[in-house]
Backbone bond lengths (Angstrom), bond angles and torsions (degrees), N, CA, C in turn:
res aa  C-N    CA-C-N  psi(-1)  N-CA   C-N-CA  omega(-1)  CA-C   N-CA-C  phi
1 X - - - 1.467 - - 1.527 108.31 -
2 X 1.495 115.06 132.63 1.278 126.40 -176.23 1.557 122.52 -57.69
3 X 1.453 106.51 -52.13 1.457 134.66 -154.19 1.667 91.39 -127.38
4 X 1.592 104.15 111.01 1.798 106.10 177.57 1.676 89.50 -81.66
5 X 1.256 95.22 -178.22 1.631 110.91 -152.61 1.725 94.09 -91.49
6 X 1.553 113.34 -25.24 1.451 98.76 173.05 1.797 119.56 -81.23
7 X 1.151 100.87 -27.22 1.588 104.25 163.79 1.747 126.50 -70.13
8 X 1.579 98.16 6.10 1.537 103.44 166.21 1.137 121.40 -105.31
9 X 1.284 111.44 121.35 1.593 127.07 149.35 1.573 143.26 -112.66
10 X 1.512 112.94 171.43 1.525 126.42 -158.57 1.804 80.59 -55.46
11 X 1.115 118.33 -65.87 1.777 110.07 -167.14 1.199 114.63 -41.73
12 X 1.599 122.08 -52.69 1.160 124.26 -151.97 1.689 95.54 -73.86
13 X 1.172 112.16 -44.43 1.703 114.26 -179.44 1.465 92.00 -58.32
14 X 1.205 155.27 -33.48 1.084 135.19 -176.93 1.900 125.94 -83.66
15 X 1.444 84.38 -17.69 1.433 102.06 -174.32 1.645 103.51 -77.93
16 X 1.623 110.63 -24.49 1.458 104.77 171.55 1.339 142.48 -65.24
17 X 1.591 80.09 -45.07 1.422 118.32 177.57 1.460 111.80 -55.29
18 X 1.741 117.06 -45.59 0.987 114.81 170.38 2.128 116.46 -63.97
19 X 0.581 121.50 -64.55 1.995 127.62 142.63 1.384 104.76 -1.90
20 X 1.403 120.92 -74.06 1.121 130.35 -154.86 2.536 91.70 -77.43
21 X 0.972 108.09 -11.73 1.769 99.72 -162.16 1.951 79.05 -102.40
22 X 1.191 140.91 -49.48 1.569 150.78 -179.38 1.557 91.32 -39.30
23 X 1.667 108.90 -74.15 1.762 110.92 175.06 1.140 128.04 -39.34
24 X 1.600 107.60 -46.94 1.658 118.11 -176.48 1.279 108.21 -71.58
25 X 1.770 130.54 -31.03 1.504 136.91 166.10 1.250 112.70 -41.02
26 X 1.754 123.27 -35.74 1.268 113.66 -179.85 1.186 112.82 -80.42
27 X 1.196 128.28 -45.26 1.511 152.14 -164.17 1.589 118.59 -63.84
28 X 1.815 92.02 -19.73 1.772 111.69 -172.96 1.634 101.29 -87.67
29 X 1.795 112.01 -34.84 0.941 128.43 -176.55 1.130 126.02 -54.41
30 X 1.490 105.31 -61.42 1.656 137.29 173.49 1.541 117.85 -46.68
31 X 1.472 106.87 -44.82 1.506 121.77 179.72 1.540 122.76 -77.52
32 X 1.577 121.84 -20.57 1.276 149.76 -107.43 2.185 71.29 -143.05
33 X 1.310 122.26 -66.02 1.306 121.39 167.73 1.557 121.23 -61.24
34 X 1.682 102.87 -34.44 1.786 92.53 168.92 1.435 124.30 -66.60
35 X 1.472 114.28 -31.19 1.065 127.40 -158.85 1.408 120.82 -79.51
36 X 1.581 106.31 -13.59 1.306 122.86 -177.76 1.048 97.83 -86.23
37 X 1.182 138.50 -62.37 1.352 153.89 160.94 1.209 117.14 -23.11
38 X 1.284 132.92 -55.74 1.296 146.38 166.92 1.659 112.85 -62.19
39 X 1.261 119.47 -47.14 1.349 133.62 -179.28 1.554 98.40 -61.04
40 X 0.891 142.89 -57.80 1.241 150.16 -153.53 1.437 132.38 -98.86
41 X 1.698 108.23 -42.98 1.345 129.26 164.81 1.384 120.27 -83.79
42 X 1.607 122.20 -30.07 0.786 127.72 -125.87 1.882 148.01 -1.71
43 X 1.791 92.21 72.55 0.792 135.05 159.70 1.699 157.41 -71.12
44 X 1.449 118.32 94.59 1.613 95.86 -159.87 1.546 106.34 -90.73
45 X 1.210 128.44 84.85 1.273 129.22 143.38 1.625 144.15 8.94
46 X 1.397 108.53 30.18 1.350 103.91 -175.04 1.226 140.57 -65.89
47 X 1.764 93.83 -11.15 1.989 94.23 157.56 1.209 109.35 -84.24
48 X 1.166 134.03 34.57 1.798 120.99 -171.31 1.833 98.48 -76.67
49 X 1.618 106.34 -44.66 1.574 112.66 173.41 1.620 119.48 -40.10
50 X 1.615 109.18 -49.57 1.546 127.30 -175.61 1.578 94.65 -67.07
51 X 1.509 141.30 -50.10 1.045 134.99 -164.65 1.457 106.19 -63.32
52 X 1.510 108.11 -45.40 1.507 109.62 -177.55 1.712 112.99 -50.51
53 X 1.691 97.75 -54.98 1.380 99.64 -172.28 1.662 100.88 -65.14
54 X 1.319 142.15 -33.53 1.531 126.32 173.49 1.586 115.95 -64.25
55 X 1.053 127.88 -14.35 1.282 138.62 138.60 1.530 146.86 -18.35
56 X 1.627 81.46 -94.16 1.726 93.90 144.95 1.663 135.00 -59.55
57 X 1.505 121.76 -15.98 1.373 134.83 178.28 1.892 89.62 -84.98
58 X 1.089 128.49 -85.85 1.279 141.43 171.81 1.817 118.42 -21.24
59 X 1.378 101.63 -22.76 1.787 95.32 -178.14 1.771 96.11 -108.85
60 X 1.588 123.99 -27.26 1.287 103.66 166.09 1.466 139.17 -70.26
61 X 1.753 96.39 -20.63 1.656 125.10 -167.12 1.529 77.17 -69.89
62 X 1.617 120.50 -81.14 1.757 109.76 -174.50 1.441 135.73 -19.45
63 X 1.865 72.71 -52.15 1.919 82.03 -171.28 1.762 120.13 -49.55
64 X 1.651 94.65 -41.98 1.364 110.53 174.51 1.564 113.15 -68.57
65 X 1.148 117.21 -13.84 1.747 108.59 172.21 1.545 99.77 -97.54
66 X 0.849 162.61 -43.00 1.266 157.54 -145.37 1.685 115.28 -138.29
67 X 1.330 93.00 -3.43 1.647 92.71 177.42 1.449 118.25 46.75
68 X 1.499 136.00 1.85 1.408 153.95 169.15 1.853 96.31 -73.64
69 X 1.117 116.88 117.96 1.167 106.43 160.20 1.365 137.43 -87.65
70 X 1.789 86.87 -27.85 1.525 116.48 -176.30 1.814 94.18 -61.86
71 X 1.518 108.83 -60.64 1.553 104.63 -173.67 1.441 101.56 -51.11
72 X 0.968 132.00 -54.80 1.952 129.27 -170.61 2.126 97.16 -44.48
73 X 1.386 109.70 -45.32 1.553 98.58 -170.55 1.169 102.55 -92.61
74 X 1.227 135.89 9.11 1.592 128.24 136.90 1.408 116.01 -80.31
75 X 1.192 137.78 -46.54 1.187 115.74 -171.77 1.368 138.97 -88.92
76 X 1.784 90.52 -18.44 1.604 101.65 173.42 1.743 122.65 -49.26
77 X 1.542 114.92 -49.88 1.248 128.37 173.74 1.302 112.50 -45.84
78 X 1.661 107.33 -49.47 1.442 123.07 175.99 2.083 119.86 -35.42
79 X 1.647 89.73 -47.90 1.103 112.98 172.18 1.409 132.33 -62.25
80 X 1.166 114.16 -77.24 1.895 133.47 147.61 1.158 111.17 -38.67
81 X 1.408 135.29 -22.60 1.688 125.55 163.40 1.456 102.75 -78.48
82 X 1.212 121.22 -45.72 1.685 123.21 -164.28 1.867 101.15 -74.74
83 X 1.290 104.32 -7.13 1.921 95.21 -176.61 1.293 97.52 -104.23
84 X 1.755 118.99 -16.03 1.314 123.47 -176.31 1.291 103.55 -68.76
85 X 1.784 118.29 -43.25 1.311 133.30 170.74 1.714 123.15 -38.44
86 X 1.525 91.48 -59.46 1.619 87.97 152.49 1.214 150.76 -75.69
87 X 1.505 103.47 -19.21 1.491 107.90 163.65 1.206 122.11 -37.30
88 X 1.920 105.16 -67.22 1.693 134.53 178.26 1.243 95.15 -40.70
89 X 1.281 127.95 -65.08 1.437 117.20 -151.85 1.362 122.71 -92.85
90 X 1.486 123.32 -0.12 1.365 123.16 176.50 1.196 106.51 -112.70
91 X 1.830 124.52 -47.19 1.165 110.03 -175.70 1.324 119.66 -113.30
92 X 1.178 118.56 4.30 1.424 122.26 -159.63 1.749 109.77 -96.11
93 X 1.738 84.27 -49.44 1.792 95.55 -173.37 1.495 103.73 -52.84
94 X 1.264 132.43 -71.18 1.603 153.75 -174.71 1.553 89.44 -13.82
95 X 1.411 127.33 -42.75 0.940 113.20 -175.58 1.848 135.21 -106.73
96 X 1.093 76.26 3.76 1.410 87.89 169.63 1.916 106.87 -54.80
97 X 1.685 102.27 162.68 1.377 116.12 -159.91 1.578 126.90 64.00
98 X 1.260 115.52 -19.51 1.719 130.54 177.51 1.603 125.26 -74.39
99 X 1.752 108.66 6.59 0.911 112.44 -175.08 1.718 124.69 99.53
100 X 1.491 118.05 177.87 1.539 97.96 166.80 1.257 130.50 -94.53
101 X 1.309 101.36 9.55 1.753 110.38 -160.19 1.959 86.04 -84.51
102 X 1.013 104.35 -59.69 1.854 99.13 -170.43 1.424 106.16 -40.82
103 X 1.193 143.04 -64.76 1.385 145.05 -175.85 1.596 123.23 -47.53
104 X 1.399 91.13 -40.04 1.552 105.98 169.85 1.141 120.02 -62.06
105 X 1.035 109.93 -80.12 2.271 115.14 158.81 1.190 108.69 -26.57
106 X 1.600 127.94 -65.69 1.073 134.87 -171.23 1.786 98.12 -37.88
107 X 1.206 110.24 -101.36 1.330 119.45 158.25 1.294 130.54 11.94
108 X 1.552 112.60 -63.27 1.241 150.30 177.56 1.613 105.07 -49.71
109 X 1.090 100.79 -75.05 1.846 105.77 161.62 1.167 117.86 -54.04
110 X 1.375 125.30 -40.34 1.632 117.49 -177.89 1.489 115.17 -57.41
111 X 1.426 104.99 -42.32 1.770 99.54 174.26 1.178 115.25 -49.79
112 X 1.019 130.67 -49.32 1.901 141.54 -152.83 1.345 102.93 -87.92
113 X 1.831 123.40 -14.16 1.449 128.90 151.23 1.550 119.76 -48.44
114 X 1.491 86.62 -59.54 1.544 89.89 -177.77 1.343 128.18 -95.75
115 X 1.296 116.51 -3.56 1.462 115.51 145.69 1.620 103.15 -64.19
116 X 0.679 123.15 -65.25 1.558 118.57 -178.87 2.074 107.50 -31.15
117 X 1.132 97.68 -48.16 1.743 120.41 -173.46 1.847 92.98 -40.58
118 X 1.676 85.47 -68.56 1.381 95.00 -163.54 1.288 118.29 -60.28
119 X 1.531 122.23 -33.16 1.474 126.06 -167.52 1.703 99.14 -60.54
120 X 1.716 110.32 -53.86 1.409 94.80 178.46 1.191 135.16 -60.08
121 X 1.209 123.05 -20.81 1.873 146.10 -171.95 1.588 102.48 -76.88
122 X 1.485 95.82 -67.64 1.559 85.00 -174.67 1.421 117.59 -122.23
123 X 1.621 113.29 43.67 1.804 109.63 -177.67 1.424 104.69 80.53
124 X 1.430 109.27 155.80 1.546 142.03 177.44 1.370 83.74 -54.20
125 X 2.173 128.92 -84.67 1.085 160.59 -166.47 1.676 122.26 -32.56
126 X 1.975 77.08 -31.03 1.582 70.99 178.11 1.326 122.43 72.52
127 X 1.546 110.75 156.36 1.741 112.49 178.61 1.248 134.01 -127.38
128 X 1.386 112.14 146.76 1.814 127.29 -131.41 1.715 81.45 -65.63
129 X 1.723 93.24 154.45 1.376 104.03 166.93 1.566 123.39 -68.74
130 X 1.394 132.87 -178.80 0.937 101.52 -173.38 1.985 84.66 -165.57
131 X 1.135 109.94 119.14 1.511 108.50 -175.41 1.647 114.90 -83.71
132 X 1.370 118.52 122.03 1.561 117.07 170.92 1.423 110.44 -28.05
133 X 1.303 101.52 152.21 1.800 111.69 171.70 1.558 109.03 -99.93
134 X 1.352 102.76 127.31 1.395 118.04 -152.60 1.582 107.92 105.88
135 X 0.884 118.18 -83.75 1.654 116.19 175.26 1.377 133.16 -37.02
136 X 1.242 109.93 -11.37 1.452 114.97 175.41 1.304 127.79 -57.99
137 X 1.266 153.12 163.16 1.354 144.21 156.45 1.519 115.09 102.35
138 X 1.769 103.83 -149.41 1.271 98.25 168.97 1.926 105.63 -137.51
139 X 1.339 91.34 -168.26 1.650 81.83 170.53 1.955 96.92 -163.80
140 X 1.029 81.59 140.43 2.051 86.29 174.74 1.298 120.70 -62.10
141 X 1.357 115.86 107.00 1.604 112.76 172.31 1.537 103.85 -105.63
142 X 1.692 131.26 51.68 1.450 139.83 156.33 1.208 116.41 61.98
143 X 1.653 104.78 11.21 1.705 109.10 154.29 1.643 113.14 -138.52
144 X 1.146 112.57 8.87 1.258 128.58 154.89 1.820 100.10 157.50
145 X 1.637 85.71 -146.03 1.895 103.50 -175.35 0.944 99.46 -104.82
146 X 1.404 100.40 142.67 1.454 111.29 179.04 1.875 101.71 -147.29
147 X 1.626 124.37 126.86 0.839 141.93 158.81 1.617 99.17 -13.79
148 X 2.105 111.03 120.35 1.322 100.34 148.68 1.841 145.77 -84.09
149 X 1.629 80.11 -4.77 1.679 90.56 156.62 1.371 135.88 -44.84
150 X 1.692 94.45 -64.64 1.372 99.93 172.12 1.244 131.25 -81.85
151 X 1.807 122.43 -3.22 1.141 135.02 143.85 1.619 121.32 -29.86
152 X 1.573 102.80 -73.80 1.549 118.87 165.86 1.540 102.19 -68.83
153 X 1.508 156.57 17.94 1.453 120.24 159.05 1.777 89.12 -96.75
154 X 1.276 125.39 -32.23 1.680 117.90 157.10 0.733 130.57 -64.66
155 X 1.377 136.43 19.99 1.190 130.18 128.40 1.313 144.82 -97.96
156 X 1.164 118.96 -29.28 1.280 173.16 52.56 1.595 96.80 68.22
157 X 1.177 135.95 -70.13 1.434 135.36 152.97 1.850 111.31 -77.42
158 X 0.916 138.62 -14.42 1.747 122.55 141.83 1.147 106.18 -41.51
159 X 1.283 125.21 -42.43 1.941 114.74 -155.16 1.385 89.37 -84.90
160 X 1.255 128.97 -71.55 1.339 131.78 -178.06 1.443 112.86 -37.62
161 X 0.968 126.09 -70.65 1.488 117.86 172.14 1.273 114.54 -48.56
162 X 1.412 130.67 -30.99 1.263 120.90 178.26 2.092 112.61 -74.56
163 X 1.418 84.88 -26.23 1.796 83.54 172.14 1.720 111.35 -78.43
164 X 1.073 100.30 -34.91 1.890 100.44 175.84 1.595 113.95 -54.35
165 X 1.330 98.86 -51.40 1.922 108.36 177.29 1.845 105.14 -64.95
166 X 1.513 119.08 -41.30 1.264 98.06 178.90 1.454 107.37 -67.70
167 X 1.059 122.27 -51.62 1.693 114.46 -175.04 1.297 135.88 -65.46
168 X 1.398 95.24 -10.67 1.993 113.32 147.97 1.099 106.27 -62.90
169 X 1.448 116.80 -92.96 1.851 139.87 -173.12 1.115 96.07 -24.11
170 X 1.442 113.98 -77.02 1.469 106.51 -113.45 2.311 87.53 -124.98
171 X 1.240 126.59 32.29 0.982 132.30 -154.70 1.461 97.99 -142.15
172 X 1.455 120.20 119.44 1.867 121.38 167.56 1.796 111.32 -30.14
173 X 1.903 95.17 -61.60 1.699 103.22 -167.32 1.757 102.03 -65.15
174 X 1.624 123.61 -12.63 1.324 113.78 158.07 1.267 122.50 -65.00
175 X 1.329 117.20 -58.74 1.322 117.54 178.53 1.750 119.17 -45.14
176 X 1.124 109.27 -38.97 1.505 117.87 159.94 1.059 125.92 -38.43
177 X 1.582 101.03 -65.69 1.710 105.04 177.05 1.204 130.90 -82.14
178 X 2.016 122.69 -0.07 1.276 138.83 161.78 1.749 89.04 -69.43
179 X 1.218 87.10 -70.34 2.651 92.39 -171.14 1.575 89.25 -40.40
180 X 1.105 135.63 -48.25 1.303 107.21 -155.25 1.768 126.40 -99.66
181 X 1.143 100.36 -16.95 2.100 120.59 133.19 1.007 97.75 -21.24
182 X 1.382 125.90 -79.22 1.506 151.99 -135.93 1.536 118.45 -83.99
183 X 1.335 109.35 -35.14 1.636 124.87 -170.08 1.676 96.73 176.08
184 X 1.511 95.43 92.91 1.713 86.64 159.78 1.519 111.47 -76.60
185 X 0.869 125.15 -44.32 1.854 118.15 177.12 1.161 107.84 -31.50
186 X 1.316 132.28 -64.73 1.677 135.24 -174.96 1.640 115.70 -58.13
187 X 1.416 114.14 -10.88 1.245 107.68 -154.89 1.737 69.42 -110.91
188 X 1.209 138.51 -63.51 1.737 131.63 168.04 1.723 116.74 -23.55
189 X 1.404 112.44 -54.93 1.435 126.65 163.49 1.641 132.25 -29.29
190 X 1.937 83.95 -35.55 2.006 87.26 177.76 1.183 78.60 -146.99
191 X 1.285 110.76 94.78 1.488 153.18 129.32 1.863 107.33 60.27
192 X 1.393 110.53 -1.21 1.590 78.56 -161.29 1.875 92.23 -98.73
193 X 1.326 88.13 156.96 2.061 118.68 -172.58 1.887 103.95 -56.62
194 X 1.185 103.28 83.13 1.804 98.87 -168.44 1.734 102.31 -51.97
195 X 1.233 100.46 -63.72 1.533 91.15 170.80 1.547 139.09 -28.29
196 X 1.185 112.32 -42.90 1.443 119.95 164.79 1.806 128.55 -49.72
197 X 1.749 95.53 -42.83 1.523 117.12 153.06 1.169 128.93 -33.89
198 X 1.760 93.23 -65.53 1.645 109.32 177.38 1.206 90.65 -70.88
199 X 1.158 164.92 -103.88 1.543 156.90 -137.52 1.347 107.52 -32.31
200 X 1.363 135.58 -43.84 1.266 124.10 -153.03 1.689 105.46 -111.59
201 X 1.575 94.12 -9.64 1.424 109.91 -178.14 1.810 106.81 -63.66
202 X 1.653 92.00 -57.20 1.284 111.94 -171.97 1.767 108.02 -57.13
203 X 1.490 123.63 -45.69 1.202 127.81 172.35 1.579 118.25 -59.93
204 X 1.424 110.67 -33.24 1.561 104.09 174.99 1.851 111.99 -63.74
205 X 1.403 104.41 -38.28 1.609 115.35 169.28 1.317 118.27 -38.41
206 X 1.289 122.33 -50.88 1.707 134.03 -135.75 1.827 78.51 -116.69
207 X 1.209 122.91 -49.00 1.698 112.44 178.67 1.396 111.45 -60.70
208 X 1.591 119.43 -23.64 1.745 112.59 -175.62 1.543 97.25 -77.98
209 X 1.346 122.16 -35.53 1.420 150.06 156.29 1.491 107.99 -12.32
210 X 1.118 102.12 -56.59 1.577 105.16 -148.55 1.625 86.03 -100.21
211 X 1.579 119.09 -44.30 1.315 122.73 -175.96 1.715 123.50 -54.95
212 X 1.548 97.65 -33.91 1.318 108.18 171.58 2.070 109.73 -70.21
213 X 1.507 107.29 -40.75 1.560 110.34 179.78 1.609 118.05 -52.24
214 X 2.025 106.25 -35.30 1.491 94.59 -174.20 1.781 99.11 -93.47
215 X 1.583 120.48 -28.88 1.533 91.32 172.68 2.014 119.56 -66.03
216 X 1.180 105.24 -37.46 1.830 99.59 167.78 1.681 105.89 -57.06
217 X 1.027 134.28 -6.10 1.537 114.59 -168.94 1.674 100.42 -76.19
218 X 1.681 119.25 -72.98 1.384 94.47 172.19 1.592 154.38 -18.33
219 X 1.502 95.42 -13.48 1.740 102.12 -168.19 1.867 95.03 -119.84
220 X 1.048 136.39 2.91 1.033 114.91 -161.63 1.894 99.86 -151.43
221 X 1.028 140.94 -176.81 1.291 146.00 175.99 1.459 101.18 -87.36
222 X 1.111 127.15 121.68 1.237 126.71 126.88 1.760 162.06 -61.32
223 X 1.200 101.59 113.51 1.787 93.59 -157.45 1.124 102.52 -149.34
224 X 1.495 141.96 -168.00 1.209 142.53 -172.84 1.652 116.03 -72.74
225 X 1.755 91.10 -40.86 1.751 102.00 -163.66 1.663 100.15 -101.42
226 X 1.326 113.08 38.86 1.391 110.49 174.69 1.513 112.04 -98.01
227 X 1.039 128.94 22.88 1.494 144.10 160.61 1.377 132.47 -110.53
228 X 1.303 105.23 -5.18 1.645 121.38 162.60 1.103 109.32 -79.45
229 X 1.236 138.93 -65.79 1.652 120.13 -164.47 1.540 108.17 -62.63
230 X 1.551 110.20 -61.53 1.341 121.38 169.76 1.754 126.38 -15.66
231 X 1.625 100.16 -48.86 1.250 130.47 171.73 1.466 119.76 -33.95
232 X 1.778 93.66 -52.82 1.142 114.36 -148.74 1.989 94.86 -103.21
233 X 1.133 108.87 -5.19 1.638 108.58 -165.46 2.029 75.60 -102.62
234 X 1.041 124.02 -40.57 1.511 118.31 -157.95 1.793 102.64 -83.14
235 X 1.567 127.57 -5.33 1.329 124.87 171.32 1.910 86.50 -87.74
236 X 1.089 116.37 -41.24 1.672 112.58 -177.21 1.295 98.85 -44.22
237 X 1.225 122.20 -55.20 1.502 129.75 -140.46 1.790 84.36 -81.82
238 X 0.852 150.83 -84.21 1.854 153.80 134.53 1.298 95.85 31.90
239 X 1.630 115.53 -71.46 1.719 97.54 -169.62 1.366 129.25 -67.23
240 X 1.266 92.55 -28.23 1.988 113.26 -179.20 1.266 86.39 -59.30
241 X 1.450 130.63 -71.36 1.428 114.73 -157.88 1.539 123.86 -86.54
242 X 1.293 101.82 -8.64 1.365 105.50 154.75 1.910 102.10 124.50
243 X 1.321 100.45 131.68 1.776 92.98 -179.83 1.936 118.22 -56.34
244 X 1.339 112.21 132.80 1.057 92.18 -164.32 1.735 147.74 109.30
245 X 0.996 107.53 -41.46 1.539 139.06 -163.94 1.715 107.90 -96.25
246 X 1.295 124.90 83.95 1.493 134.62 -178.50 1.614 101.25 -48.78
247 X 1.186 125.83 -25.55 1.591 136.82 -149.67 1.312 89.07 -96.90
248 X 1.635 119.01 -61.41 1.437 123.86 177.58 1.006 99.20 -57.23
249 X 1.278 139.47 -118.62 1.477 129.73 170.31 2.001 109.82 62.07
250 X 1.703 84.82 -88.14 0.873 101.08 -150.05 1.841 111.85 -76.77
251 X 1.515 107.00 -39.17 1.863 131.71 156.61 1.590 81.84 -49.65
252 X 0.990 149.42 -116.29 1.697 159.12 -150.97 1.136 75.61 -18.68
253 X 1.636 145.09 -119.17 1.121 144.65 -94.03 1.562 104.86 -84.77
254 X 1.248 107.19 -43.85 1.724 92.74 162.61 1.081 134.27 -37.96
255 X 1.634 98.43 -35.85 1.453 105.19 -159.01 1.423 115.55 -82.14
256 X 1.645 111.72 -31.77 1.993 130.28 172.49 1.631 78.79 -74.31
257 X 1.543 147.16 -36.13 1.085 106.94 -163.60 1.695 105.11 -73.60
258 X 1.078 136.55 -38.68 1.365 136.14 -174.81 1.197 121.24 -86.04
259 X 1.325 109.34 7.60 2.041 95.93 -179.96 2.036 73.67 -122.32
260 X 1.448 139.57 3.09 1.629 119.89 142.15 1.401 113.21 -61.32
261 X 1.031 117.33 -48.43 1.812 133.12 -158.24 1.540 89.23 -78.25
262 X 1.140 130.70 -43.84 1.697 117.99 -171.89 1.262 115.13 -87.67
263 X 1.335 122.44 -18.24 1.845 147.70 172.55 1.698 90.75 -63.77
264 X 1.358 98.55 -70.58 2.024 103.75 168.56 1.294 123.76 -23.73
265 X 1.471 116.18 -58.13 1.059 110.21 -175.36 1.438 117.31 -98.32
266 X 1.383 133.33 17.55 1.179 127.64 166.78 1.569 111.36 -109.46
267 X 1.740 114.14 -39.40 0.990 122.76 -130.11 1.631 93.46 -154.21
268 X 1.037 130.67 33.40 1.999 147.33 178.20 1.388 94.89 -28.01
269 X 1.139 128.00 -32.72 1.952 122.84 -150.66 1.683 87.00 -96.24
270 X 1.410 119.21 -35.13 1.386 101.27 -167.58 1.954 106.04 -113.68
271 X 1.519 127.39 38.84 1.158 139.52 -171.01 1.628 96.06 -67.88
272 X 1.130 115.62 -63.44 1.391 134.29 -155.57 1.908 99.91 -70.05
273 X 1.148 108.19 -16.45 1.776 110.89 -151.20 2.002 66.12 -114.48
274 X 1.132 127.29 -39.75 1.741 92.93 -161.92 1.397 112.91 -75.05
275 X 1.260 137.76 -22.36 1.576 143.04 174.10 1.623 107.98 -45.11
276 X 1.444 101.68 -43.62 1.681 104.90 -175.03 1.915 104.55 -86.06
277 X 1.449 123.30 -10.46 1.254 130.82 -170.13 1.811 91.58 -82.52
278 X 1.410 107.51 -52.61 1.488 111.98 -161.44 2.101 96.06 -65.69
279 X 1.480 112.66 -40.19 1.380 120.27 163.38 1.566 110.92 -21.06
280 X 1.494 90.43 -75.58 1.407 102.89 -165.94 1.406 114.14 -68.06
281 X 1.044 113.91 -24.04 1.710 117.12 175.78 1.448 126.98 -56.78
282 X 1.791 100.12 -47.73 1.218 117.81 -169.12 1.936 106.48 -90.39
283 X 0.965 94.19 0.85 1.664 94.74 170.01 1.239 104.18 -116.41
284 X 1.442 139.46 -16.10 1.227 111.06 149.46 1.493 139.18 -49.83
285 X 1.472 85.89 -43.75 1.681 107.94 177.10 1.925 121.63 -78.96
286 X 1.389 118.61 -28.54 1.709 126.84 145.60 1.758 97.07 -146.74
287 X 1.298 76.23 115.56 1.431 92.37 173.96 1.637 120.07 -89.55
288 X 1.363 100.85 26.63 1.572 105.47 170.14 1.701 106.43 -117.58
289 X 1.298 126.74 3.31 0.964 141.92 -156.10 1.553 125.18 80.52
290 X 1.452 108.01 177.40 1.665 106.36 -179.58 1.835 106.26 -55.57
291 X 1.087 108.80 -44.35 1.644 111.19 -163.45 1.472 110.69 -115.20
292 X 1.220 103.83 50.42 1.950 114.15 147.64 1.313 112.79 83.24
293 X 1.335 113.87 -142.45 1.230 104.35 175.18 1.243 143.14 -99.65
294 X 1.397 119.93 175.51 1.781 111.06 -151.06 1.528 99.21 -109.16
295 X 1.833 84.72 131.03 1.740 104.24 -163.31 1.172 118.70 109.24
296 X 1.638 123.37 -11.41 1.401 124.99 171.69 1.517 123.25 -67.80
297 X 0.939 121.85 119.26 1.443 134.72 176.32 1.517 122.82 -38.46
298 X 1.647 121.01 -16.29 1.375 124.21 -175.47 1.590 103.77 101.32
């Protein structure tokens, strides 16, 4: 154990917690783009990791041309939605009806393209992180300091998630893509172009994708293969909350983000092994995930 029990306190447990909700912001993100994808296409996404990491390569490369950071987290998404665009429509659709195995492979190879992409573009090594100006440092939130980075990446995914839920809820092209979750036939029936759905469906995925890669870039290394593990912690974060489920999604990823960050501080050797422990737990106990069933709209 890291932290003996007299060196713990009410702050420091809070100071994790806060750590552990910054991590889970990405993780809510990441899952939150599969899930749409999955909900809708039913689609498993295995470049969603590669999109992230083209992401994070794409908002530092900006940052360094224009020194705008704000422009880099507008345009990156811009970017990673419009390749998502092509994904859907050149290689993805063709296979629709064939089951899930084609999409998956499909997919499957597409990551290891663009890891490949990136290694030649910008080196094996990859390029150094690099923290917004203004964002640097820390600032007192009345139980100590706490990084204003990760201040703003919690918030930072509130807004975003709060634009994803309005354009579900409370949005026509939501209601679409809840009906068509639900019953694509009915949604074919009165007139609207399902395909078009799936096209823009799939691009909103791969843009949260990419959006989540340049806010994680500050906190973490950047490199080609920084979308594999991630990859693989953000399908975790999916089952906990359930395939499908924007709501789960988003409850899941907080939640692997703070029982890593509290595993950290008790228990460092087994951080990485408790995300897949809490996995396995919670599907013993509903094995459809926390939030019902898979493909539900939220």
């Amino acid at each position: 154990m890291s932290t003996s029990m007299t060196g713990l306190t009410f702050e420091l447990l809070c100071m994790q917690l806060l750590t552990g909700i910054a991590l889970g912001s990405i993780y809510a993100l990441l899952a939150l783009g599969l899930c749409l994808i999955f909900g809708m296409l039913n689609v498993v996404n295995f470049a969603h990791g590669a999109f992230f990491m083209v992401g994070a390569f794409l908002g530092i490369y900006f940052l360094g041309i224009t020194g705008n950071f704000w422009f880099s987290l507008l345009l990156t998404p811009i970017i990673t939605g419009c390749l998502g665009l092509l994904t859907e429509r050149f290689l993805v659709r063709p296979l629709y009806g064939r089951g899930l195995d084609y999409p998956l492979l499909l997919t499957f190879g597409l990551s290891y393209v663009l890891i490949e992409v990136m290694r030649v573009t910008f080196g094996i090594e990859g390029l150094p992180s690099v923290t917004p100006e203004g964002l640097g440092g820390t600032v007192n939130v009345g139980i100590g300091y706490f990084p204003k980075y990760r201040l703003f990446l919690i918030a930072a995914t509130a807004v975003i998630i709060f634009g994803v839920w309005f354009l579900i809820q409370k949005t026509r092209y939501g209601l679409i893509i809840k009906a068509g979750a639900a019953d694509q036939e009915i949604v074919k029936v009165l007139g609207v172009d399902i395909a078009k759905v799936w096209l823009l469906v799939f691009a909103l995925g791969c843009a949260i994708a990419g959006l989540s890669g340049i806010l994680a870039a500050p906190t973490r290394s950047v490199n080609p293969e920084m979308g594999i593990p991630i990859l693989a912690e953000s399908f975790v974060v999916t089952v906990v909350g359930g395939m499908g489920s924007p709501v789960g999604a988003v409850v899941a990823g907080l939640l692997v983000g703070v029982v890593y960050s509290m595993t950290s501080l008790f228990f460092p050797a087994l951080s990485e092994l408790s995300i897949f422990v809490l996995m396995a737990v919670v599907l013993l106990i509903r094995p459809q995930g926390l939030f019902g069933k898979a493909g539900a709209m939220g």
